[in-house]
Backbone of each chain as ProteinMPNN parsed JSONL, in Angstrom:
{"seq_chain_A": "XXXXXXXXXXXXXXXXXXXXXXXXXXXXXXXXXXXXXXXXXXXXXXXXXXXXXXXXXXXXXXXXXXXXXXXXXXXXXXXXXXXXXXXXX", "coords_chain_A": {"N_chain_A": [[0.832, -1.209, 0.0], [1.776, 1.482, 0.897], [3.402, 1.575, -1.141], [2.278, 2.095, -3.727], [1.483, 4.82, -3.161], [3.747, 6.677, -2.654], [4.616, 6.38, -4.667], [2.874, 7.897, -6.013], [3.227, 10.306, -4.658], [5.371, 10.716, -5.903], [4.569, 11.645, -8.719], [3.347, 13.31, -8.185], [4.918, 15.623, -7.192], [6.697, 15.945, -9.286], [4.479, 16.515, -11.371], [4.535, 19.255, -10.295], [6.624, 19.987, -10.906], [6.86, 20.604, -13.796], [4.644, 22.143, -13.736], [6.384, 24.415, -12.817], [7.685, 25.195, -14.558], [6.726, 26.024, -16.809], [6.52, 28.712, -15.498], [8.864, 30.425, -16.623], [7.328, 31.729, -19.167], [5.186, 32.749, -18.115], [6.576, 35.101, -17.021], [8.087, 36.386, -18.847], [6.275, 36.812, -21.266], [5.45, 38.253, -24.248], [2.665, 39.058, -24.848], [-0.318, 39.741, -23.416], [-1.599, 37.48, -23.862], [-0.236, 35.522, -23.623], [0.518, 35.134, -21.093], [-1.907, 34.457, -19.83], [-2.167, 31.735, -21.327], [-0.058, 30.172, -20.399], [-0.474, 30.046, -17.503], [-2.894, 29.21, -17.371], [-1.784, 26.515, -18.305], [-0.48, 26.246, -16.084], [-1.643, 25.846, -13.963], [-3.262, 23.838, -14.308], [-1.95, 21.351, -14.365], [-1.083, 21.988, -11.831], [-3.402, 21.409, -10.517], [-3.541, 18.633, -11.516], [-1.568, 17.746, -9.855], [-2.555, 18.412, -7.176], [-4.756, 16.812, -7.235], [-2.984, 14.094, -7.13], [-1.621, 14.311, -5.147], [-3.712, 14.223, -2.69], [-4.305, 12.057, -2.986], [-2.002, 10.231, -2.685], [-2.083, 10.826, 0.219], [-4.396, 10.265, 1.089], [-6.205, 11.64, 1.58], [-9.299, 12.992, 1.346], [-10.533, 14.938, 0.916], [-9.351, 16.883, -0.484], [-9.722, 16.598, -2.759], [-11.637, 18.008, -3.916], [-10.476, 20.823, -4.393], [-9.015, 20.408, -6.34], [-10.885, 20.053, -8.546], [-12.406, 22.513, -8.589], [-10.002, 23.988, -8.957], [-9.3, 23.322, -11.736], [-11.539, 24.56, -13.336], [-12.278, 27.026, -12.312], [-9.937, 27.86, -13.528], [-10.078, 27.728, -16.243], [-12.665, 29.147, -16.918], [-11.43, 31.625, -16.382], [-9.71, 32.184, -17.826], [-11.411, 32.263, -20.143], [-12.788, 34.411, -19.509], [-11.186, 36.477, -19.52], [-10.637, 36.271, -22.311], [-12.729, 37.4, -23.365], [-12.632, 39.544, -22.458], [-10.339, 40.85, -23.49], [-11.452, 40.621, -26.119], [-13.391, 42.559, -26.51], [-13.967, 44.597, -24.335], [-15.139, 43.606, -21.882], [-18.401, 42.105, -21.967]], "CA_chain_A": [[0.0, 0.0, 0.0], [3.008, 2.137, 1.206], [4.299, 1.176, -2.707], [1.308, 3.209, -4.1], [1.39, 5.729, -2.039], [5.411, 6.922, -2.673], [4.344, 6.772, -6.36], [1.398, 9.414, -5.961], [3.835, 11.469, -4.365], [6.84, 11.154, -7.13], [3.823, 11.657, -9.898], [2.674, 15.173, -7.704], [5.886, 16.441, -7.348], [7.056, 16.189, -11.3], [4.319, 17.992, -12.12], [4.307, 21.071, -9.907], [7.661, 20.801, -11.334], [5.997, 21.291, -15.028], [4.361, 23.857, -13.894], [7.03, 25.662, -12.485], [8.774, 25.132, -15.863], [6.208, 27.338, -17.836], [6.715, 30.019, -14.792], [9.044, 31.585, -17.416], [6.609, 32.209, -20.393], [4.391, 33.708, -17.808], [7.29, 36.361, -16.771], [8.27, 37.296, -20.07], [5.463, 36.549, -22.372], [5.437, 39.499, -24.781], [1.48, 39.826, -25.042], [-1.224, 39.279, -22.566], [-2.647, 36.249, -24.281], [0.906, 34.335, -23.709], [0.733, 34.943, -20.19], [-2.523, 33.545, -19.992], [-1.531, 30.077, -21.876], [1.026, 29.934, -19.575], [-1.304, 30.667, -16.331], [-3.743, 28.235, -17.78], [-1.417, 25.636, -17.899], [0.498, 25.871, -14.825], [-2.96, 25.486, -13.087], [-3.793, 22.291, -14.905], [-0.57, 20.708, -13.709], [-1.341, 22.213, -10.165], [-4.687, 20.37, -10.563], [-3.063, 17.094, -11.733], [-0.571, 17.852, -8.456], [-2.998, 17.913, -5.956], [-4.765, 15.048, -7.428], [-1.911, 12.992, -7.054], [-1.314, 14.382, -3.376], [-4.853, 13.736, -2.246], [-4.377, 10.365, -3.615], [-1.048, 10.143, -2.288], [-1.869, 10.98, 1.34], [-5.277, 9.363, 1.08], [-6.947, 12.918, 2.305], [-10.418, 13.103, -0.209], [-11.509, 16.506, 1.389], [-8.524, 17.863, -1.368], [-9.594, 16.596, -4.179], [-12.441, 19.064, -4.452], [-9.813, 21.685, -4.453], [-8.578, 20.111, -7.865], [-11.645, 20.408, -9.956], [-12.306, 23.856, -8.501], [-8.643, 24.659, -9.967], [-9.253, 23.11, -12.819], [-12.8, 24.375, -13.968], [-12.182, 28.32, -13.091], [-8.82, 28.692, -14.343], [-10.372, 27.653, -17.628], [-13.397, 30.145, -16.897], [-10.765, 33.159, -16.323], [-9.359, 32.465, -19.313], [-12.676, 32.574, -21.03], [-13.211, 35.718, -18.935], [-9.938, 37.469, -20.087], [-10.415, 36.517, -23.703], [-13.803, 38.442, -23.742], [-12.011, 40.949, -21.999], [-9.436, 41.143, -24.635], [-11.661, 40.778, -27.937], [-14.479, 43.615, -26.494], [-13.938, 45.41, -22.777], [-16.043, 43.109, -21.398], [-19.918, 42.537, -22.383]], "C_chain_A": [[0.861, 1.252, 0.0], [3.443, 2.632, -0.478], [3.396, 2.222, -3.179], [1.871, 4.558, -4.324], [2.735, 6.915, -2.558], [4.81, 7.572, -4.593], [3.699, 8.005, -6.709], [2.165, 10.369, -5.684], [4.9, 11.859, -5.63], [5.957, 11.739, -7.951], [3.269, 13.523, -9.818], [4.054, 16.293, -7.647], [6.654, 16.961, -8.65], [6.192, 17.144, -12.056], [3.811, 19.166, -11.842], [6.102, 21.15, -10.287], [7.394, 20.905, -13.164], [5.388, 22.183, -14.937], [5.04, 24.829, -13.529], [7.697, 25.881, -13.672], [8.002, 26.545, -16.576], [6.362, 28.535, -16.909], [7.379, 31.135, -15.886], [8.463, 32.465, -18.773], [5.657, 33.435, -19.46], [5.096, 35.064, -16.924], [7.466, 37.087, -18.124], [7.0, 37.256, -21.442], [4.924, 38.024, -22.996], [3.575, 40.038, -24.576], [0.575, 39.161, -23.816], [-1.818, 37.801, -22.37], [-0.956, 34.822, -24.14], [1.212, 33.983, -22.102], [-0.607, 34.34, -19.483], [-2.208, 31.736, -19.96], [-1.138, 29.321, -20.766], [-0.009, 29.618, -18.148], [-1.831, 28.937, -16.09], [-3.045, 26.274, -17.494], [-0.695, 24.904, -17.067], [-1.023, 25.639, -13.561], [-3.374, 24.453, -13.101], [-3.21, 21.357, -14.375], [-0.707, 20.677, -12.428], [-2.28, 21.151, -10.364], [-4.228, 19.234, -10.44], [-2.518, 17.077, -10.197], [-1.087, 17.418, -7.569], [-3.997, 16.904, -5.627], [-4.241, 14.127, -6.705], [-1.722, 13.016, -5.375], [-2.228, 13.921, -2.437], [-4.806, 11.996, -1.774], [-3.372, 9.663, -2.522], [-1.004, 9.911, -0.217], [-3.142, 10.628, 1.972], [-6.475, 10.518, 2.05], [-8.213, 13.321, 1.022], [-11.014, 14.334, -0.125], [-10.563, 17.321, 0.206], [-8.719, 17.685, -2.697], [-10.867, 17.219, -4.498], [-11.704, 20.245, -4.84], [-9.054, 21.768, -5.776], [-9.378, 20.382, -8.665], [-11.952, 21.739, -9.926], [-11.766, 24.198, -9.389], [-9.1, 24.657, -10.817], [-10.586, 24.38, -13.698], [-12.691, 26.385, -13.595], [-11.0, 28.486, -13.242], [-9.304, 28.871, -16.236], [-11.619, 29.01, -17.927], [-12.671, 31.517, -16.469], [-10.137, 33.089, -17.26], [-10.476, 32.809, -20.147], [-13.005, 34.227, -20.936], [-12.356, 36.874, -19.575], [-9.756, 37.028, -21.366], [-11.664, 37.346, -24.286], [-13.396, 39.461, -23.402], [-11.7, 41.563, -23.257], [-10.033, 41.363, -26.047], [-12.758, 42.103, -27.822], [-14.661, 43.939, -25.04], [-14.962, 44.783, -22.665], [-17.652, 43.038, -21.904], [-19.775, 42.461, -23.43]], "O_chain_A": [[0.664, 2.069, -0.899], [3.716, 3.769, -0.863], [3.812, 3.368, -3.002], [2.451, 5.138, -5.242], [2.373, 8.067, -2.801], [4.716, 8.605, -5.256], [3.999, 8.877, -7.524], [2.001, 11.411, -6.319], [5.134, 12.96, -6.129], [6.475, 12.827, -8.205], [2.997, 14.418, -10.618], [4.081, 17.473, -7.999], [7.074, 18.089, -8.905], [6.488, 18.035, -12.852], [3.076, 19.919, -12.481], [6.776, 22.144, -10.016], [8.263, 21.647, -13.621], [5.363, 23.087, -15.773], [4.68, 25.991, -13.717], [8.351, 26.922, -13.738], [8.471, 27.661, -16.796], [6.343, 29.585, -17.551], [6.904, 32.246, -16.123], [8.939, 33.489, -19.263], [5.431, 34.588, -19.826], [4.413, 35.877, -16.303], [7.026, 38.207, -18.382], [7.201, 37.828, -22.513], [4.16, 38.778, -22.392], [3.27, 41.178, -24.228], [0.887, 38.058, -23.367], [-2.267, 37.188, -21.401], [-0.858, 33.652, -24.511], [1.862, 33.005, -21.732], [-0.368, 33.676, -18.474], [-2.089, 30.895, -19.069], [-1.588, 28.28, -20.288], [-0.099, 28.396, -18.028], [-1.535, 28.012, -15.334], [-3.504, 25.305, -16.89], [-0.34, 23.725, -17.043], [-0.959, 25.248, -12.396], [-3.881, 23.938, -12.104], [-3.867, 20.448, -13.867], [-0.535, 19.645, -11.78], [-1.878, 19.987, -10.368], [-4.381, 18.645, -9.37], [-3.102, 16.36, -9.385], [-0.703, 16.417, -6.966], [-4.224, 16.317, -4.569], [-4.79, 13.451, -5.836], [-1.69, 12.065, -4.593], [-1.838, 13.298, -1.449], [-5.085, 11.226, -0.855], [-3.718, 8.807, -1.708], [-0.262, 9.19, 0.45], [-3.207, 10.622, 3.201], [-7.294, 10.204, 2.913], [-7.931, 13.87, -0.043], [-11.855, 14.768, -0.912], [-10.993, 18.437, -0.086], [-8.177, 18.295, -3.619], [-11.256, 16.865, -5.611], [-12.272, 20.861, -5.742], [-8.574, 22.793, -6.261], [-8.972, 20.973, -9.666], [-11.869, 22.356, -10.988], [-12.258, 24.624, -10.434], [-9.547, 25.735, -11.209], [-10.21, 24.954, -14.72], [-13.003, 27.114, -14.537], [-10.775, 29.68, -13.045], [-9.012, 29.709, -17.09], [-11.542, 29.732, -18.921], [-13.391, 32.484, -16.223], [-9.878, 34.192, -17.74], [-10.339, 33.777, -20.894], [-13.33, 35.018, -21.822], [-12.783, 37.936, -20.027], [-8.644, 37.324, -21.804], [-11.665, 37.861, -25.404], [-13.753, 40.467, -24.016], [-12.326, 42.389, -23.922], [-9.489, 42.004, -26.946], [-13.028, 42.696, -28.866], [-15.67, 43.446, -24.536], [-15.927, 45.22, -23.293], [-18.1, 44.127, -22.259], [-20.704, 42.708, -24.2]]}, "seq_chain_B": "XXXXXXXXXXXXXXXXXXXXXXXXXXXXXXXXXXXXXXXXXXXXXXXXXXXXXXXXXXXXXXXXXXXXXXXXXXXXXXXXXXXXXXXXXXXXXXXXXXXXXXXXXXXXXXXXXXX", "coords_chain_B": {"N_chain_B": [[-2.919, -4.117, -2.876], [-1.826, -4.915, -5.557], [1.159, -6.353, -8.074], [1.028, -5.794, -10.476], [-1.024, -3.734, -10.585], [0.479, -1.75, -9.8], [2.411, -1.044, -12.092], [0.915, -0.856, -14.032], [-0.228, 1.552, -13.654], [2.142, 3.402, -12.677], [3.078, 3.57, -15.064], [1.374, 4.903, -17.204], [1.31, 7.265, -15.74], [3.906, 8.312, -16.404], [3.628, 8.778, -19.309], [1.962, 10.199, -19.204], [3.142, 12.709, -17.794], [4.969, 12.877, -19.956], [3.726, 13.9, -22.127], [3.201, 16.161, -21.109], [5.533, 17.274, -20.197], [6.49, 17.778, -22.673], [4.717, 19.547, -23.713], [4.92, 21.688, -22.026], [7.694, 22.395, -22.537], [7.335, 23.155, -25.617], [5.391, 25.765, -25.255], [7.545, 27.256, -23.491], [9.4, 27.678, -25.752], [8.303, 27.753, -28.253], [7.402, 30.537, -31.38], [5.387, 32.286, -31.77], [2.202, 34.007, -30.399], [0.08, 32.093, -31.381], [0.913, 29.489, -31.844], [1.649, 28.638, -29.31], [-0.478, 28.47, -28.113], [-1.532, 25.796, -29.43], [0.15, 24.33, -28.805], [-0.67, 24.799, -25.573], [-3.406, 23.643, -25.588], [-3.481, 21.47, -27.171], [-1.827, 19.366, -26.059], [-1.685, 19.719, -23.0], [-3.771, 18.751, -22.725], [-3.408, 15.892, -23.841], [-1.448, 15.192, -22.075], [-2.893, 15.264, -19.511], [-4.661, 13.657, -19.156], [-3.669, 10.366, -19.315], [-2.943, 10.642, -16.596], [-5.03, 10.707, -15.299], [-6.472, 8.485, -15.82], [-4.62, 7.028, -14.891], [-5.071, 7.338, -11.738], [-7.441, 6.901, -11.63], [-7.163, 3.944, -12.371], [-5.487, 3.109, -10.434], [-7.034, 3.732, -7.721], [-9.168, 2.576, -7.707], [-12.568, 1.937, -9.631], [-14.773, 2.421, -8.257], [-14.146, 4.004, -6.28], [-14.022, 7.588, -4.637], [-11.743, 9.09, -5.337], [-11.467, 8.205, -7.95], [-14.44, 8.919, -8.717], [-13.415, 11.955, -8.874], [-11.379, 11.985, -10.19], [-12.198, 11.482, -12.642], [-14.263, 13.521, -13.22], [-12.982, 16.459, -13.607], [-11.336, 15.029, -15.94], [-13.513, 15.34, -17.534], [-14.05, 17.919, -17.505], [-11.546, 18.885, -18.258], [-11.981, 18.062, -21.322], [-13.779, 19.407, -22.353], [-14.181, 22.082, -21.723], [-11.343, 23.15, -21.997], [-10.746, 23.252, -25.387], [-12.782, 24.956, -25.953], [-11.901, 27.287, -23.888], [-9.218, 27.823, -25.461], [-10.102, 28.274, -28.178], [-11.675, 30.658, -27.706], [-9.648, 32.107, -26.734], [-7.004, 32.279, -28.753], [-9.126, 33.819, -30.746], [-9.12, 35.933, -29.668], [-6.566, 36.915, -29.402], [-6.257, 37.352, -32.153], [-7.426, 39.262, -32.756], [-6.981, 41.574, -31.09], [-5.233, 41.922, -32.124], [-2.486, 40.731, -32.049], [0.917, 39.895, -33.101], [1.729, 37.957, -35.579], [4.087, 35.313, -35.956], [7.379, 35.894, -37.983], [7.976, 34.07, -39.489], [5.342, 32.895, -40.902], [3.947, 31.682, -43.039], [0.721, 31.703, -44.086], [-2.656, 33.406, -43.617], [-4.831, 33.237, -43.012], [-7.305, 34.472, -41.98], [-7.437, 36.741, -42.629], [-7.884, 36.716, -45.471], [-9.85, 35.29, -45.942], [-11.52, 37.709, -45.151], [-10.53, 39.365, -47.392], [-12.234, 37.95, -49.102], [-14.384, 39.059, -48.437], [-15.36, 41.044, -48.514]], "CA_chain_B": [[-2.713, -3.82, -3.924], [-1.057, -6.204, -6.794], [2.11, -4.973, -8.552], [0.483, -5.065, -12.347], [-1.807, -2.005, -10.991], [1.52, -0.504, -10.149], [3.122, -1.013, -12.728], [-0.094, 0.229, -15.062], [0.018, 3.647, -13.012], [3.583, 4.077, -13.295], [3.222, 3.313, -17.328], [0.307, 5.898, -17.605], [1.683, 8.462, -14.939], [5.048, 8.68, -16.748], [3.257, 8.486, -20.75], [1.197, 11.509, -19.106], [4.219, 13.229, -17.835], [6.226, 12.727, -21.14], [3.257, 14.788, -22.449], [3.324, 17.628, -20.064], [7.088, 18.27, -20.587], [6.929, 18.813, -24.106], [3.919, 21.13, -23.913], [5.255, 22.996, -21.379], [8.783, 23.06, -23.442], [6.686, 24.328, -26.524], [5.153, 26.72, -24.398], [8.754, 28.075, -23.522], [9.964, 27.677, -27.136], [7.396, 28.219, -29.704], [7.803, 31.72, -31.431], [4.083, 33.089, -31.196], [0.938, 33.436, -28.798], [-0.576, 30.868, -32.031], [1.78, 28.584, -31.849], [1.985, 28.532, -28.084], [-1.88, 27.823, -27.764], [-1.41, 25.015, -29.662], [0.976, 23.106, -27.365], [-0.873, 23.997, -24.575], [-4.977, 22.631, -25.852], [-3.655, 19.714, -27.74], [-0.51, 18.544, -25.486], [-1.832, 19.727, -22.207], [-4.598, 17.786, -22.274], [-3.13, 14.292, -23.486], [-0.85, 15.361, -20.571], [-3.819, 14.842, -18.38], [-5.484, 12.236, -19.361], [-3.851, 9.382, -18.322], [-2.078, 10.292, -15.723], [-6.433, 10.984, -14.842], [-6.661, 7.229, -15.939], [-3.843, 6.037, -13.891], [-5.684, 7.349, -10.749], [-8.579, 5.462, -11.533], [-6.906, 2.317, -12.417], [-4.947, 2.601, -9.38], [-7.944, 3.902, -6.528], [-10.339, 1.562, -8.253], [-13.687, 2.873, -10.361], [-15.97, 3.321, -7.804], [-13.667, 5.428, -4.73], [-13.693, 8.97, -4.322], [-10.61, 9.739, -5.899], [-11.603, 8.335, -9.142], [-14.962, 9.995, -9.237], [-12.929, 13.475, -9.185], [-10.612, 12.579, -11.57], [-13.206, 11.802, -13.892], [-15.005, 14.767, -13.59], [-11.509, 16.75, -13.98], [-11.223, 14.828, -17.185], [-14.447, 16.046, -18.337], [-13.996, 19.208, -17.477], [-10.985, 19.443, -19.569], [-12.005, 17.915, -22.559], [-15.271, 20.385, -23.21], [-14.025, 23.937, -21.833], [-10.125, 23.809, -22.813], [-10.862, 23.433, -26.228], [-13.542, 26.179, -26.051], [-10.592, 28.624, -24.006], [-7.857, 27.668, -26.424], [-10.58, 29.235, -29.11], [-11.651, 31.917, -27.282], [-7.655, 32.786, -26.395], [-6.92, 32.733, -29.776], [-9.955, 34.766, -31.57], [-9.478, 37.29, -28.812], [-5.778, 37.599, -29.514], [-6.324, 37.817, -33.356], [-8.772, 40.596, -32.905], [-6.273, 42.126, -30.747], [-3.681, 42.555, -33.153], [-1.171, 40.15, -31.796], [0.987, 39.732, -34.234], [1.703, 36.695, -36.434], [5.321, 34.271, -35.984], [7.684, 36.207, -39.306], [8.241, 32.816, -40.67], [4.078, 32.595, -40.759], [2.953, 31.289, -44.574], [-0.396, 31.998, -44.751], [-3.749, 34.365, -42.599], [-6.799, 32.698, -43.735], [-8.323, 35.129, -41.388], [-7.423, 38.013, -43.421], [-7.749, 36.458, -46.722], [-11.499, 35.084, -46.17], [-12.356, 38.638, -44.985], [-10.705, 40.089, -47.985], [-12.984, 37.975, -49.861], [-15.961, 39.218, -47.943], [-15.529, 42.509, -49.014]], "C_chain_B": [[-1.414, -4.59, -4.947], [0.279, -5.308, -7.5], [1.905, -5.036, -9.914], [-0.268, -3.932, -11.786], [-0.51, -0.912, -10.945], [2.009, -0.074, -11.337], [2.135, -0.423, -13.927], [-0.023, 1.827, -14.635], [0.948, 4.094, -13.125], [3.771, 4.261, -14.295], [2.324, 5.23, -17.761], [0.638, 7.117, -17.204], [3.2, 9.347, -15.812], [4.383, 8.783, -18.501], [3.005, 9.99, -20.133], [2.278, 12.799, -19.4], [5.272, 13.742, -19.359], [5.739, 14.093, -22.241], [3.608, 16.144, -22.604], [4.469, 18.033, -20.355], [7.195, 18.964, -22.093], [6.254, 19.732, -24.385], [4.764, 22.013, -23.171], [6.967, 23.59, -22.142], [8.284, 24.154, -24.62], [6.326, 25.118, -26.394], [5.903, 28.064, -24.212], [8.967, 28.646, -24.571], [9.926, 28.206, -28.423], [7.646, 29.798, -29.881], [6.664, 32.873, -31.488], [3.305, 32.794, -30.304], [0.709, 31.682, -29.799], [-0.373, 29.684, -31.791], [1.388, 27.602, -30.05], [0.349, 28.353, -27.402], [-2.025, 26.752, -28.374], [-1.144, 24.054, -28.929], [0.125, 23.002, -26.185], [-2.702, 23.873, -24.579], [-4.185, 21.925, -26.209], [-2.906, 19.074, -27.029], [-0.901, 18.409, -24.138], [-3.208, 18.639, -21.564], [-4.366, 16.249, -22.57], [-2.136, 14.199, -22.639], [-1.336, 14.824, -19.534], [-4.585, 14.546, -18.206], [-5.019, 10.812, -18.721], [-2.723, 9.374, -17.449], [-3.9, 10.082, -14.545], [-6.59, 9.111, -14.487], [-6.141, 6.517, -14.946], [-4.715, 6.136, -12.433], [-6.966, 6.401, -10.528], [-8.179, 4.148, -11.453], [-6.32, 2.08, -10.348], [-5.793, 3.041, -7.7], [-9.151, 3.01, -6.996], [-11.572, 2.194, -8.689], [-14.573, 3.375, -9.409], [-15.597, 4.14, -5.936], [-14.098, 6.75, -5.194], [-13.032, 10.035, -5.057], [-10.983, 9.915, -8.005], [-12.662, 8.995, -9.903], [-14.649, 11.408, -9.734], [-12.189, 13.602, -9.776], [-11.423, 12.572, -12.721], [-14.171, 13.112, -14.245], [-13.713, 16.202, -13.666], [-11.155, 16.436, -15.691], [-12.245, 15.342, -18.288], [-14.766, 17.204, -18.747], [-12.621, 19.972, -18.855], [-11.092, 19.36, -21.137], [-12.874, 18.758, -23.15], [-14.446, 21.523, -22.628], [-12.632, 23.892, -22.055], [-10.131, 23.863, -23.96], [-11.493, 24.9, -26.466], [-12.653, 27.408, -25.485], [-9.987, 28.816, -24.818], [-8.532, 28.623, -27.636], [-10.926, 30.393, -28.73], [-10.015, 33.209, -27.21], [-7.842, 32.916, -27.672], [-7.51, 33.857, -31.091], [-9.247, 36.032, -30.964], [-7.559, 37.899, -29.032], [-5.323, 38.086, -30.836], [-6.921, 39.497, -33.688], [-8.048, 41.184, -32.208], [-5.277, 42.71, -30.816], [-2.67, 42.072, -32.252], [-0.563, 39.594, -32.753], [2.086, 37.97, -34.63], [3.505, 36.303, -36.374], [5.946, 35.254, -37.573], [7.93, 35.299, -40.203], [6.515, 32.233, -40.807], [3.639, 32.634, -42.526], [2.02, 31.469, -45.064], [-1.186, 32.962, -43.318], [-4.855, 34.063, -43.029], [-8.021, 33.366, -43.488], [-8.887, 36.119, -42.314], [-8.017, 37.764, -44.518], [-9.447, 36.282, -47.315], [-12.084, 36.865, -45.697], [-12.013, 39.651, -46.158], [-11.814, 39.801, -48.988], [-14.491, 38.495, -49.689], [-16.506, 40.023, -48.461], [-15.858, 42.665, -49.951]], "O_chain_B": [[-0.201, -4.598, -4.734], [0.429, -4.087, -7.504], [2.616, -4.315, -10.614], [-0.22, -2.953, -12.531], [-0.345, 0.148, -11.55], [2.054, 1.118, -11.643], [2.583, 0.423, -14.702], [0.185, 2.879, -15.239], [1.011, 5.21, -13.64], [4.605, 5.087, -14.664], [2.695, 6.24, -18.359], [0.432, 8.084, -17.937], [3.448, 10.553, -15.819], [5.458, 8.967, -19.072], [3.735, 10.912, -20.496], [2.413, 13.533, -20.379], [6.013, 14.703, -19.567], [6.444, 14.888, -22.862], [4.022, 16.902, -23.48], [4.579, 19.176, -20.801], [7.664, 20.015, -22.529], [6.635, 20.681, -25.07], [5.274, 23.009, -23.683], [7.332, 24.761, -22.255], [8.548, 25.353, -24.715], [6.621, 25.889, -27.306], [5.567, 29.225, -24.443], [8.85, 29.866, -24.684], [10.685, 28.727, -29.24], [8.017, 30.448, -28.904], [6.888, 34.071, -31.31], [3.355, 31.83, -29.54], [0.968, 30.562, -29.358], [-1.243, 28.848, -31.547], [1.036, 26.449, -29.8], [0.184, 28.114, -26.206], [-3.039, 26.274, -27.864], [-1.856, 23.156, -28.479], [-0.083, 21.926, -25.625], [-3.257, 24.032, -23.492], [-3.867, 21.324, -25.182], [-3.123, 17.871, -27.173], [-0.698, 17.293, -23.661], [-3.453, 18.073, -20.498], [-4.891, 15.388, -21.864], [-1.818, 13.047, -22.346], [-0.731, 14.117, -18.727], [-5.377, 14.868, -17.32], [-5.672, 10.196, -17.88], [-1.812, 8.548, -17.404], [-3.963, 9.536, -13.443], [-6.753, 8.574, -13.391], [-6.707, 5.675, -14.25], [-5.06, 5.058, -11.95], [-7.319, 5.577, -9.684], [-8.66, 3.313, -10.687], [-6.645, 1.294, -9.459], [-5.247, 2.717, -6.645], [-10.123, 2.965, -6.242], [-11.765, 3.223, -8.041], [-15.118, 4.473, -9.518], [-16.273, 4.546, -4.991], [-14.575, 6.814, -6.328], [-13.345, 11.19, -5.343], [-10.894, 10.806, -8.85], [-12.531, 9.495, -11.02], [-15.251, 11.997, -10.633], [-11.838, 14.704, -10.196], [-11.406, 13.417, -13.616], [-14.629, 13.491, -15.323], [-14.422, 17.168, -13.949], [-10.814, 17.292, -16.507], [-12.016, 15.653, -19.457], [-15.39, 17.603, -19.73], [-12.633, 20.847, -19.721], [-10.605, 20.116, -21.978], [-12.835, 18.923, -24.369], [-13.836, 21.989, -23.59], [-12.401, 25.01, -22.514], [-9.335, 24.764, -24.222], [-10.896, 25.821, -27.024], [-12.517, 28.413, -26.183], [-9.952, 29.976, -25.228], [-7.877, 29.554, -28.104], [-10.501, 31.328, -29.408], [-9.651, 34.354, -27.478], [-8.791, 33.627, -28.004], [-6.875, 34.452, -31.962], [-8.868, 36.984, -31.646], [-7.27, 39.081, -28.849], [-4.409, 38.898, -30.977], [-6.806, 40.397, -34.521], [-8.327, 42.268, -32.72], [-4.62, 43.527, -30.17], [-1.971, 42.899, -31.667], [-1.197, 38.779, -33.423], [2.844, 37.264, -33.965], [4.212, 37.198, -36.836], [5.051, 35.398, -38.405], [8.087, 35.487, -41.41], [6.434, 31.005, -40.811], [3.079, 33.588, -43.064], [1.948, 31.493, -46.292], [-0.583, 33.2, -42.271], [-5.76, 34.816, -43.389], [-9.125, 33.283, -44.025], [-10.033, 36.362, -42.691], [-8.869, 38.612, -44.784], [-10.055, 36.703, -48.299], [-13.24, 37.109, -46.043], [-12.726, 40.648, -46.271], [-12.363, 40.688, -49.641], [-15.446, 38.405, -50.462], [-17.669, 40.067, -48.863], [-16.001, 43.813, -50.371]]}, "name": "protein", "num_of_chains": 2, "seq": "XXXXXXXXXXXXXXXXXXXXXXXXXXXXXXXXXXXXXXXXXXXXXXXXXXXXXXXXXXXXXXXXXXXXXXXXXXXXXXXXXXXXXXXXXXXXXXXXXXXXXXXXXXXXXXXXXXXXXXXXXXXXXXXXXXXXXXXXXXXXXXXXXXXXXXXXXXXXXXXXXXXXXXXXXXXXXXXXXXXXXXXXXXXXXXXXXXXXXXXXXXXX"}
């Protein structure tokens, strides 16, 4: 069980280190819509992360905290591309 | 727990992974926004798929865990597509401008024919 367990953790830690990877698109990303992307997909990764940690540490009260992530990072992107194509509305 | 489920979750967790790195390299890499919404709808999500899967295989179909990855998985397959288009219209219409090694604008081209 232990065996699992170890795994969930190696699987959560790899990819909050993918998302720290795109950290640099979302420092330099020349236009708004690159720092986005970036945003977007370092959230997704988080998501997967605390998945895996939930899983990992066998705590189920956290894996609501994953689809949250998941479901408005994608709705603030939506939000900030209406922004971007017509000031809102 | 048996060591074929491990060894399926480790397969799936690391396929996922293998994903995720190269989006997020392309991400880095690529030389426009266009480009760079590409990598991350089409890469990010077979990124996180089965590492989604592996959780299921390895908490079994009907825990806790695997209900919320499945609804996680669902979530990404219907609204990142729909951001990835939104992102993109909204940065066309924004005048972000186009990669210089960029071949064609289909955008432009169908609206010159509109005219």
């Amino acid at each position: 069980m232990t065996n699992i367990d170890e795994l969930y953790f190696a699987v959560a830690i790899a990819e909050t280190c993918v998302a720290l990877l795109v950290l640099p698109r979302l420092a330099i990303g020349p236009s708004v819509s690159d720092r986005i992307v970036a945003l977007n997909t370092a959230s997704t990764q988080a998501a997967l992360a605390v998945l895996f940690y939930a899983a990992g540490a066998d705590r189920a009260i956290y894996l609501d905290v994953a689809v949250w992530l998941v479901s408005f990072s994608y709705l603030g992107a939506i939000v900030w591309a209406r922004f971007l194509e017509r000031r809102l509305i | 727990m048996s060591t074929v489920i491990v060894v399926v979750v480790a397969v799936l967790a690391v396929a996922g992974l293998a994903f995720s790195v190269s989006g997020a390299l392309g991400i880095l890499r690529m030389p426009d926004v266009y480009c760079r919404i590409q990598c991350s709808s089409k890469t990010i999500t077979m990124g996180a798929l089965p590492p989604l899967v592996a959780l299921v295989v390895g908490e079994g179909f009907g825990s806790a865990y695997a209900a919320r990855a499945l609804i996680v998985a669902v979530l990404l397959l219907t609204v990142n597509p729909a951001a990835s288009h939104a992102l993109a219209r909204a940065a066309y219409r924004a005048g972000v401008p186009m990669w210089d090694g960029a071949v064609r604008d289909e955008v432009a081209e169908q609206e010159a024919d509109d005219d």
